[in-house]
C-alpha positions in Angstrom: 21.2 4.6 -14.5 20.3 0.7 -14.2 20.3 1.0 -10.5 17.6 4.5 -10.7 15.9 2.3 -13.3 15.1 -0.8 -11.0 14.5 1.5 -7.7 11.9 3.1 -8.9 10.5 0.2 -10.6 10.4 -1.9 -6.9 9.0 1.4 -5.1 5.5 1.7 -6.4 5.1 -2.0 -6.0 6.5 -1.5 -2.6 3.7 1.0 -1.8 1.2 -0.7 -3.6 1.5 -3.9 -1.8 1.1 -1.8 1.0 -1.9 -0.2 0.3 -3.2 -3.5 -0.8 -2.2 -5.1 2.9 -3.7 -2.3 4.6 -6.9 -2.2 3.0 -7.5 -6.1 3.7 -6.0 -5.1 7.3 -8.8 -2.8 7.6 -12.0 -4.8 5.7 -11.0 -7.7 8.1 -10.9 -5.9 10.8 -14.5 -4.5 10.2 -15.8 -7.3 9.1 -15.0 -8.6 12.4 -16.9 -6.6 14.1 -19.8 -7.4 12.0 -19.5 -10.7 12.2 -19.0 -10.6 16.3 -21.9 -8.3 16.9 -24.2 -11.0 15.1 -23.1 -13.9 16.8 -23.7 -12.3 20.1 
């Protein structure tokens, strides 16, 4: 029961910190772009 208790307790923040990751994966990313089409 302890052992159900703490997997699904580590999962969501598992998932969340990926969700997390990939969002700042992807603003970087376009804000990359941004920031290269200004500087040329």
């Amino acid at each position: 029961m302890k052992r159900f208790g703490n997997r699904k307790k580590s999962n969501p923040k598992k998932g969340l910190f990926l969700v997390i990751l990939l969002a700042i994966a992807l603003f970087l990313f376009f804000n990359a772009e941004k920031l290269i089409s200004r500087l040329f």
